[in-house]
N, C-alpha and C positions, 0 to 999 in steps of 0.2 A: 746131809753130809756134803760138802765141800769137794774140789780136785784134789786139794791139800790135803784135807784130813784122809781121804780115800788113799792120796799114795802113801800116807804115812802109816797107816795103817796096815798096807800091804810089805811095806821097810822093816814095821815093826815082828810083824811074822815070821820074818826070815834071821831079825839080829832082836828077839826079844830083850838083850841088855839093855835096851835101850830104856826101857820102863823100870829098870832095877833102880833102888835105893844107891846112888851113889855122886860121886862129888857132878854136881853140871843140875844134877836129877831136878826139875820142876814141879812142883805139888800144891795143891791148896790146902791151905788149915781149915780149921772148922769154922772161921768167921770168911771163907771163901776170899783169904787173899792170896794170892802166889807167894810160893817161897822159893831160895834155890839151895837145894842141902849142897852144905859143904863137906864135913866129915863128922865121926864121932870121937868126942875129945878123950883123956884117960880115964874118967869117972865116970863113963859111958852118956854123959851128955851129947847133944845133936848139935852142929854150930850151921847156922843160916844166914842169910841175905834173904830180908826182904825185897818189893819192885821196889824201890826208893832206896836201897842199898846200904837202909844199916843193918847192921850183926846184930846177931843174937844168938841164946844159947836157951836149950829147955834141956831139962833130963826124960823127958818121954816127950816124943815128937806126935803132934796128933795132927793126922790128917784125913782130912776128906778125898781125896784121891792123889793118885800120880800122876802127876802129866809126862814125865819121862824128861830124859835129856836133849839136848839139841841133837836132830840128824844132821849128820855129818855127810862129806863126800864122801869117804870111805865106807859108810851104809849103803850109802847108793849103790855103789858101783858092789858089792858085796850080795844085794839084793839085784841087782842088775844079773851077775852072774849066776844067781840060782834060780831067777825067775824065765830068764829069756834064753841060755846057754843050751839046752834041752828042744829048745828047738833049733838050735842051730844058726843062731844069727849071731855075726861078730860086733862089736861095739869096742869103741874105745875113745879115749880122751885125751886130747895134748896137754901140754904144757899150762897154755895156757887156759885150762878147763871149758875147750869147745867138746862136745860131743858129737860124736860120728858111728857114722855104718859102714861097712862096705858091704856092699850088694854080688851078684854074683858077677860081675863085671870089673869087680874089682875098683870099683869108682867109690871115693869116698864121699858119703850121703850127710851134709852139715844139718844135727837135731835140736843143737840148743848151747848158750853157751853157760856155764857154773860162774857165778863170781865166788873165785876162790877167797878163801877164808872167811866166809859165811858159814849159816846151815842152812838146812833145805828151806827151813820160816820165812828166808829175805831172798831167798831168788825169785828170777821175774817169773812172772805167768808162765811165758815160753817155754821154761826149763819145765815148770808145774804140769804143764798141758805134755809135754814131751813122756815126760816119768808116768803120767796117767794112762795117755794110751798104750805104753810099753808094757806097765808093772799092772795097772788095774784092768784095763780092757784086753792085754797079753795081744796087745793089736805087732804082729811084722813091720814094723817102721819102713 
């Protein structure tokens, strides 16, 4: 297992929604291609996007697993507050989605910066390695 799947695994623990059946949700059918469920229509039919982005509609959805929905920044930082908050370290984000500490000195400690309006799949490494030793090794930055 990967940095990636390791901290998304640890995201997924704390906001399991993320693996629920719903509009975003990513899944493979039974011939193992991704799909991305959109909603369930009035007749209880399933409407999707394939990777290649045409629609379709089945009235029983069959799949081989969920992959879940995209994390988000509000995941993170959701999982940030329940994973690291208990020990006592503060965290927080500008505007601009840099991440930061302050230490006991009151200095703000620069951890990674989010490109906003992503999800956690397209941030750089930096952000990756950052969330890993926080969320998965529960390392004090």
């Amino acid at each position: 297992m990967n940095k990636y799947e390791e901290v998304k695994k640890e995201i997924v623990k704390v906001v399991p929604s993320i693996m629920e059946l719903g509009f975003g949700c990513e899944y493979l059918d039974l011939h193992n291609r991704k799909q991305i469920f959109i909603n369930k229509a009035g007749r209880g039919e399933h409407r999707y996007l394939t990777e290649e982005g045409m629609f379709g509609e089945m009235l029983n959805i069959n799949m081989r697993e969920i992959l879940g929905r995209p994390i988000t920044l509000e995941d993170v930082l959701i999982a940030i507050d329940k994973i690291s908050k208990p020990r006592g370290n503060n965290y927080f984000i500008d505007t601009k989605g840099s991440f930061y500490k302050t230490n006991e000195d009151l200095y703000d400690i620069f951890l990674g910066n989010w490109q906003l309006g992503k999800p956690l799949h397209s941030q750089s490494q930096e952000v990756i390695d950052f969330l890993y030793e926080l969320l998965v090794n529960k390392k004090q930055l």
